[in-house]
C-alpha positions in Angstrom: 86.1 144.4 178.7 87.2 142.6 181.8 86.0 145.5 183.9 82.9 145.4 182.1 82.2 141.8 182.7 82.7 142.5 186.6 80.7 145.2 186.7 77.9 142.9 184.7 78.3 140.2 187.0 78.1 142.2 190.1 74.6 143.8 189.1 74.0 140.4 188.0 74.7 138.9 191.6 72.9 141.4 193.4 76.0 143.2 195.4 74.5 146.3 197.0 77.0 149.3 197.1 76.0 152.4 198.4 78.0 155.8 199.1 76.6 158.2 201.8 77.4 161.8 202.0 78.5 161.0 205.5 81.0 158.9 204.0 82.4 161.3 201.6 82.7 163.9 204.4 84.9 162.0 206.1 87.1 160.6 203.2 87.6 164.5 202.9 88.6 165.3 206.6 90.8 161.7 206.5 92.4 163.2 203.3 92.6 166.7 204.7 94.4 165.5 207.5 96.2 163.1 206.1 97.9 165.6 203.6 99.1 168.0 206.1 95.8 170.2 205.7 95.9 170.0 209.9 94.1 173.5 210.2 91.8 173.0 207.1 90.9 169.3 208.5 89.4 171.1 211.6 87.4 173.1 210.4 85.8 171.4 208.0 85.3 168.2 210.9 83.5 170.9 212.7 81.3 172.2 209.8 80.3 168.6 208.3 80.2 167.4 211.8 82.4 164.6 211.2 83.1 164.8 215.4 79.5 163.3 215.8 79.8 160.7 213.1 79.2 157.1 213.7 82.4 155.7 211.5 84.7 153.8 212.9 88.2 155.6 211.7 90.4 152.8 213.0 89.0 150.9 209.7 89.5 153.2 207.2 92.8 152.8 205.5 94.9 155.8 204.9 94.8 157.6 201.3 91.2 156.3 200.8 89.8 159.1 199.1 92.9 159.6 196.7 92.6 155.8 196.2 89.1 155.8 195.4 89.0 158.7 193.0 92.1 157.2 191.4 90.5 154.0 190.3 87.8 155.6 189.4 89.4 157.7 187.1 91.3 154.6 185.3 88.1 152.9 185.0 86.4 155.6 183.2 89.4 156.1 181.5 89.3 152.1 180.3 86.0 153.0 179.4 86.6 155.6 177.2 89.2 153.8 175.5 88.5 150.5 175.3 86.6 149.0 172.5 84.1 146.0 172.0 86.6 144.2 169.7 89.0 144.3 172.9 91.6 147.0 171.3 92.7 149.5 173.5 92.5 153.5 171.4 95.6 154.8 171.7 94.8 158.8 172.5 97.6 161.7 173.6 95.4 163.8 175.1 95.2 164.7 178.3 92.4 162.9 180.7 91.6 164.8 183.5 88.9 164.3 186.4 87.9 168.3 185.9 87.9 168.8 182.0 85.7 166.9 179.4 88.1 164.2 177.4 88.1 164.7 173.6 90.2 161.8 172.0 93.4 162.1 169.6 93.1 159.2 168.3 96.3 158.1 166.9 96.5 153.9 166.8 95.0 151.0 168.4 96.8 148.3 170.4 96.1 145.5 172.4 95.4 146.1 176.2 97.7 147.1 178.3 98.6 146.0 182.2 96.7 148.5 184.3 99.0 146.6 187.3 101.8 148.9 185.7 100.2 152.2 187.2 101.8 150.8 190.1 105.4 151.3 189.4 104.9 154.9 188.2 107.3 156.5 189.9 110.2 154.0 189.3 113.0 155.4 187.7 112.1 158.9 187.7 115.1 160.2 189.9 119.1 159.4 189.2 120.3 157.2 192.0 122.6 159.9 192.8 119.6 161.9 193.6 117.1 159.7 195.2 118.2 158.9 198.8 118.1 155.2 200.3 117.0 154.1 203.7 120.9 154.6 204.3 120.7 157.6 204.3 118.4 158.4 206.1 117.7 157.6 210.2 114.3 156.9 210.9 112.8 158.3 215.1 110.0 156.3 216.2 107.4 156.3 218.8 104.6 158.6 218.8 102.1 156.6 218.3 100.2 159.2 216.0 100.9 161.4 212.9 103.9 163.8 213.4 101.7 167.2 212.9 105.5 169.5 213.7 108.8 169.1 214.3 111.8 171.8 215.2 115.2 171.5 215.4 116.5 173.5 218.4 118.2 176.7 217.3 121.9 175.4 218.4 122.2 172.4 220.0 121.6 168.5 218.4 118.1 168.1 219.9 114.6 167.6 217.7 111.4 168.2 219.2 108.4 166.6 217.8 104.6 166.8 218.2 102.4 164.3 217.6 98.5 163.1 217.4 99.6 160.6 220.8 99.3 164.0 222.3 103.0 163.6 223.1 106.2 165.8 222.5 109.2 163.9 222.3 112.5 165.9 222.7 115.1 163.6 220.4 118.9 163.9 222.0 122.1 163.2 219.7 121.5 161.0 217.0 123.2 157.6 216.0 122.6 156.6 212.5 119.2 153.9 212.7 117.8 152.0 209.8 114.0 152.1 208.9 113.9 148.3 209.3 116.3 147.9 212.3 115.0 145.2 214.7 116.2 147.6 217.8 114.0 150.4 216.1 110.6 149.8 218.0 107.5 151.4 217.2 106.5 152.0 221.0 109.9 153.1 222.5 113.7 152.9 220.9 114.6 154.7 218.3 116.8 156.5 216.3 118.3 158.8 218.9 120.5 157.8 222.3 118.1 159.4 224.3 114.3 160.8 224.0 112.4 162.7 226.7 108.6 162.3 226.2 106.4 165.0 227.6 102.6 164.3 228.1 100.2 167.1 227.0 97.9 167.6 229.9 94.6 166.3 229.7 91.6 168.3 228.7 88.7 168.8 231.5 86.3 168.4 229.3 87.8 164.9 228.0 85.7 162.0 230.0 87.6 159.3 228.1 89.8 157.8 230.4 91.9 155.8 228.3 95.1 156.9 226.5 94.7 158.2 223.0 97.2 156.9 220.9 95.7 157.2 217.6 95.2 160.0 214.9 91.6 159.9 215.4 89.2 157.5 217.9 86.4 155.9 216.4 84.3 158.7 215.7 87.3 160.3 213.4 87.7 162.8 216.1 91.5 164.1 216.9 92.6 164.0 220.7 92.0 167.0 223.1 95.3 167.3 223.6 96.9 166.7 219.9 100.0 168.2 219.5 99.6 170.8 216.5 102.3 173.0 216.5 105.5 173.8 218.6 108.7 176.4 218.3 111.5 176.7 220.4 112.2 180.8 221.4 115.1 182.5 220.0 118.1 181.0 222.3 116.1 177.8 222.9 115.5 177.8 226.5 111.9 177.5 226.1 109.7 175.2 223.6 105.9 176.3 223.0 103.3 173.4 222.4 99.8 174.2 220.7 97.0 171.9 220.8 93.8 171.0 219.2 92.0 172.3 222.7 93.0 175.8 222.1 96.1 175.2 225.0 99.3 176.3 224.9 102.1 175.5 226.8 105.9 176.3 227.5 108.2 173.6 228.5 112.2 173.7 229.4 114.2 171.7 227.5 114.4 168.5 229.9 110.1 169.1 229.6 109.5 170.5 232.6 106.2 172.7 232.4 106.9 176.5 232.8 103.5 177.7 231.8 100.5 177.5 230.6 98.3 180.0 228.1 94.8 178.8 228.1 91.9 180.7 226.9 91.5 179.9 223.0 88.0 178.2 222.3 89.3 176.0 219.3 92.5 174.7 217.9 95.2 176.8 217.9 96.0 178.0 213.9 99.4 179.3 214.6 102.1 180.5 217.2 105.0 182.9 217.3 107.6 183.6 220.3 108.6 187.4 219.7 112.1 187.8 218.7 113.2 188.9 222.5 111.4 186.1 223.9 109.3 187.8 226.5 106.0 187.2 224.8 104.0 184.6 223.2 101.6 185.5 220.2 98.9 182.6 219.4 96.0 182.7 216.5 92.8 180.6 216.5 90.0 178.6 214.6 87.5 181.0 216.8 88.8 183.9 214.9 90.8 185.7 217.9 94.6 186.0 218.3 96.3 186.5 222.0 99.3 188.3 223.4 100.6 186.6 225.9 103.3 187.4 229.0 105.6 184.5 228.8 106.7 185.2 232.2 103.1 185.1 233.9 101.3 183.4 231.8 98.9 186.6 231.9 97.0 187.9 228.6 98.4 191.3 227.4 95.9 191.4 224.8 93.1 189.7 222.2 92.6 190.7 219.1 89.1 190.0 217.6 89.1 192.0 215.0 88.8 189.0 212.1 85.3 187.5 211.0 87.1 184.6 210.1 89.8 182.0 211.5 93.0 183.2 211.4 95.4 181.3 209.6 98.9 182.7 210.0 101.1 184.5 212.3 104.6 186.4 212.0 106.5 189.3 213.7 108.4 192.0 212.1 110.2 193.0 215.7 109.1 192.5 219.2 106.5 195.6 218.8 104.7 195.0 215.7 103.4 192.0 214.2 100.8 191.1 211.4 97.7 188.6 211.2 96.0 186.8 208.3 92.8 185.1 208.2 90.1 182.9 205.8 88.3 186.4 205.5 90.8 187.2 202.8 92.3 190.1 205.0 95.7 191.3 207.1 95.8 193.1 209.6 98.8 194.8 211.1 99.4 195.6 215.2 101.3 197.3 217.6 101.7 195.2 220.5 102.7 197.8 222.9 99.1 199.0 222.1 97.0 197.4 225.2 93.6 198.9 224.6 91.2 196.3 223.3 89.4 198.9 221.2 92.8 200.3 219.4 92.5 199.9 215.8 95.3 198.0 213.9 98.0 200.1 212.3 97.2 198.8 208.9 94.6 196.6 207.0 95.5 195.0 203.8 92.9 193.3 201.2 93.2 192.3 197.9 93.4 188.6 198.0 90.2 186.7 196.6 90.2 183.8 198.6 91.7 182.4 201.6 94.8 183.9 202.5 97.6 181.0 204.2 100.7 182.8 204.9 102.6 185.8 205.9 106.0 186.4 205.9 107.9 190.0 207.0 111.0 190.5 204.5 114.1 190.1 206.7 115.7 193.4 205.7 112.6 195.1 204.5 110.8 196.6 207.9 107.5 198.0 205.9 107.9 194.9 203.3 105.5 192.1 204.0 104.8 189.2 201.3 101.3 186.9 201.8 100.4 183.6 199.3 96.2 183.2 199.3 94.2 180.0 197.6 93.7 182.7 194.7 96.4 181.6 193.2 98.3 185.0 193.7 101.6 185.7 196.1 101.5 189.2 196.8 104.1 191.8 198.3 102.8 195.0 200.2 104.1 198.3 201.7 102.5 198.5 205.4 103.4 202.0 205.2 101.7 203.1 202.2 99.1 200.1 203.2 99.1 199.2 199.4 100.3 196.1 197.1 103.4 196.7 195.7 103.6 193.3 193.6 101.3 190.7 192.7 103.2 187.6 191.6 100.9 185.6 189.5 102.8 182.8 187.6 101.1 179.7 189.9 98.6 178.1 188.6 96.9 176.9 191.7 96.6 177.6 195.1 99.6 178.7 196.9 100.1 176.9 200.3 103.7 178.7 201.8 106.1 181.4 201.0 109.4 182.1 202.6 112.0 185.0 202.4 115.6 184.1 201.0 118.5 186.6 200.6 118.8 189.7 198.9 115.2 190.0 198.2 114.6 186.7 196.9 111.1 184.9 198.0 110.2 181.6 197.4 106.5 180.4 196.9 105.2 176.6 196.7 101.6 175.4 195.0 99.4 172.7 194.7 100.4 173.2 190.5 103.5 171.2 192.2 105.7 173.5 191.8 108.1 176.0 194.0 109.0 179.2 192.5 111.5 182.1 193.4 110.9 185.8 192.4 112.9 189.0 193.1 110.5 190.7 195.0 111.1 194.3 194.2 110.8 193.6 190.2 108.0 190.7 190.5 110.0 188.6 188.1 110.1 184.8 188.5 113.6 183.8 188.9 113.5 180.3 189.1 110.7 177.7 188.4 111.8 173.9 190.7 109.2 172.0 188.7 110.4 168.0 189.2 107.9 167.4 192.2 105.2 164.4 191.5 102.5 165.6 193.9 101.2 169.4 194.9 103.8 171.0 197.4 102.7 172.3 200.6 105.5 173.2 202.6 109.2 175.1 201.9 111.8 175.5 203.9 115.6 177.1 203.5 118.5 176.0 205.2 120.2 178.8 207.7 123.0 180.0 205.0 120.0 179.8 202.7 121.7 177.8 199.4 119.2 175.1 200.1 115.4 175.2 199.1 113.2 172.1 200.8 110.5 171.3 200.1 107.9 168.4 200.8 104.8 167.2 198.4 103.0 164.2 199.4 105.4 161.7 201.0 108.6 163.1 199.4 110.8 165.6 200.8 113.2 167.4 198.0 116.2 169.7 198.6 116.9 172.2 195.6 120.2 173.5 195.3 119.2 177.6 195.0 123.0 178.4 193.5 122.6 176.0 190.4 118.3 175.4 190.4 120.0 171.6 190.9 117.7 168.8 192.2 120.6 167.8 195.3 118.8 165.1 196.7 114.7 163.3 197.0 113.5 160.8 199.5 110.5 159.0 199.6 108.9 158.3 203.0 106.2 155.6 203.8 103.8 158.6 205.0 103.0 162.2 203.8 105.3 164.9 205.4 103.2 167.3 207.7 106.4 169.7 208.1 110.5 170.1 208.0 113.0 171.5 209.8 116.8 172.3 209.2 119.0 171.3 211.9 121.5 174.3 212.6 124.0 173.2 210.3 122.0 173.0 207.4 122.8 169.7 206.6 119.8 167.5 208.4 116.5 167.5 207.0 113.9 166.5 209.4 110.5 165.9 208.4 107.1 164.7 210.3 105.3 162.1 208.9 101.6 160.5 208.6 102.9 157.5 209.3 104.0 158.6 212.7 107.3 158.5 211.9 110.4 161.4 211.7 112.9 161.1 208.9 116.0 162.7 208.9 117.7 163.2 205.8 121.6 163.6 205.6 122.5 165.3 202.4 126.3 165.3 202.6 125.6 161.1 202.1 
């Protein structure tokens, strides 16, 4: 009735509110982004032509859209509940913002506080599970979202990438609080010791001045955002992608080895091979490159997609396999230089987008994909044909990862995280506590721990005993994880441009 009466007295005063599609494309991108959706962001920026709008970013707060569509959906949910005689209907069904409402109506009681919705997540986790800001040590100073982060493969050190168009290599940590007065947002942090390496700056980039936001003014990421990076196999060497379609390699004390340019968009993903000696990259403009790490020099391109590629991933240093938006994956022998040389395999059968690839670890012809169709799917490259398709998710499934012994884990926005013996296609395990859809998995290197991060909380499932082991809720959404070597340290990069890393032995 309340609502009602504002709503009577706005018409009433003549407030004019007005919502442009302009305005909704962005909300989307903001979202997109905002969610960890880096890839997806991008192109639809490009498509909606966000890049060329006129909104100043710097104003809109962050969640907007999910904010808006929330309140919108508890005040038509007021609405279809509360009555004239100011009783509330008290109705178990489900309300949904996709599905018509049809009302159980079981009693009527006095209205309640909708200030309550608030608090919604209060008590939902033992405080044996949840994890405090002690336990956890807080890196800050990028001065834009966290897009990646990577843990180098033996030694204490945490690289980071950032929308500042930074990298910051994090040496040795010492245990820092979130609200520790020697914790500063431009420079000290968590860590004895930082090196920050500057992404060089795009030709085509006329704005002089430093970018150290997510977006400028016009919504538009920096040339030089940092969107993903991976140290090589004995860590001598960490690759940077950015939105400009660069690459680079960097030593560990961020000296620049090399540089791989030649992408027209962002870069989608990037894979050292497993000896080192070659770089493989994938892009927005639908073409993936094989690159001489040494040189710098382009073995190959493969533009064989009609579609951006979305995912990456090596069986061995000869053959690797691509996956793209055009719902197909293609397989390729990389000591195959001929650009007209057809790929050793093509697999379709997905309906929709496809987002991930993953080569069993002990399975050389076994390689497992997860699409927005809802479906993970396992296929023989030799026989080119599906073997499984794993259909228990609901919605569309965002990653997949390969655990021991044939075991595969899968995560959706249902919000959920499943594993499944691959060879039989029967779920083994359903992790089904998460509060918000999950887009990212993660296991530890002995692989008895499952991570896994939905919104702004990271989890870590115990695999042995399907045991929540610990949940942390950040102040920003997690764009990705990373296990330190010893399995213990969760990192995770955040919207908030901040990096969390989670102890789980306190």
């Amino acid at each position: 009735a309340a609502l009602r009466r504002a709503a009577g007295n706005k018409a009433r005063t003549g407030v004019n509110m007005s919502l442009s599609s302009e305005e909704v494309n962005f909300l989307v991108y903001r979202y997109l982004l905002e969610s960890g959706f880096i890839h997806s962001a991008f192109a639809f920026g490009h498509e909606s032509l966000i890049m060329k709008s006129s909104i100043d970013g710097s104003k809109v707060v962050p969640g907007a859209l999910i904010s808006y569509i929330q309140k919108g959906l508890q005040f038509v949910e007021i609405e279809t509940h509360v009555n004239d005689d100011g009783t509330e209907t008290m109705c178990d069904a489900a309300f949904s913002v996709v599905r018509p409402h049809t009302c159980s109506v079981k009693s009527k009681r006095r209205i309640f506080d909708p200030y309550d919705a608030d608090s919604l997540e209060d008590g939902v986790f033992s405080s044996s599970i949840e994890a405090t800001n002690e336990d956890v040590t807080f890196l800050r100073g990028h001065g834009g979202i966290v897009c990646s982060c990577s843990w180098h493969p033996s030694r204490p050190l945490l690289a980071s990438g950032s929308g500042d168009a930074t990298v910051r290599v994090w040496n040795r940590p010492r245990k820092m609080n979130r609200n520790d007065e020697h914790v500063d947002k431009k420079a000290k942090t968590g860590y004895s010791r930082s090196i920050v390496i500057e992404m060089p700056t795009s030709k085509t980039n006329t704005n002089n001045k430093k970018n150290h936001a997510v977006v400028d003014g016009s919504g538009q990421p920096p040339d030089s955002m940092v969107l993903e990076l991976q140290w090589n196999r004995n860590g001598t060497q960490l690759a940077t992608a950015t939105y400009d379609g660069k690459a680079y390699a960097w030593t560990t004390e961020g000296q620049l080895v090399q540089t791989f340019d030649q992408h027209s968009a962002p870069i989608s993903a990037m894979r050292w091979s497993p000896h080192g000696d070659m770089l493989l990259t994938a892009s927005i403009d639908r073409t993936a490159i094989l690159w001489n790490a040494s040189t710098g020099a382009v073995e190959r391109q493969y533009s064989y997609h009609q579609a951006p590629i979305t995912d990456i991933d090596w069986k061995d240093n000869s053959t690797f396999a691509l996956c793209s938006i055009d719902r197909t994956i293609s397989v390729w022998n990389a000591a195959t230089n001929s650009e007209n040389a057809a790929p050793l395999a093509m697999l379709e059968g997905h309906a929709a987008d496809i987002n991930m690839i993953r080569w069993a670890p002990d399975e050389s012809k076994i390689l497992a994909s997860c699409s927005d169709d809802a479906l993970v799917k396992i296929w023989n490259t030799e026989s080119k044909s599906c073997q499984q398709d794993l259909t228990q998710h609901t919605r569309e499934v965002c990653a997949i990862e390969w655990g021991k012994s044939g075991q595969l884990a899968s995560c959706s926005l249902d919000s959920t995280v499943r594993t499944w013996d691959a060879e039989s296609g029967k779920c083994t395990a359903t992790f089904a506590k998460h509060l918000h859809p999950v887009s990212k998995i993660l296991y530890n290197h002995d692989y008895n721990l499952l991570a896994a991060a939905a919104h702004d909380r990271m989890y870590v499932w115990s695999i042995q005993d399907e045991s929540l082991v610990k949940t942390y809720r950040a102040e920003g959404g997690f764009n990705d994880l990373s296990w330190d070597s010893t399995g213990v340290r969760l990192a995770g990069g955040c919207t908030n441009n901040d990096i969390c890393i989670l102890d789980i032995r306190r």
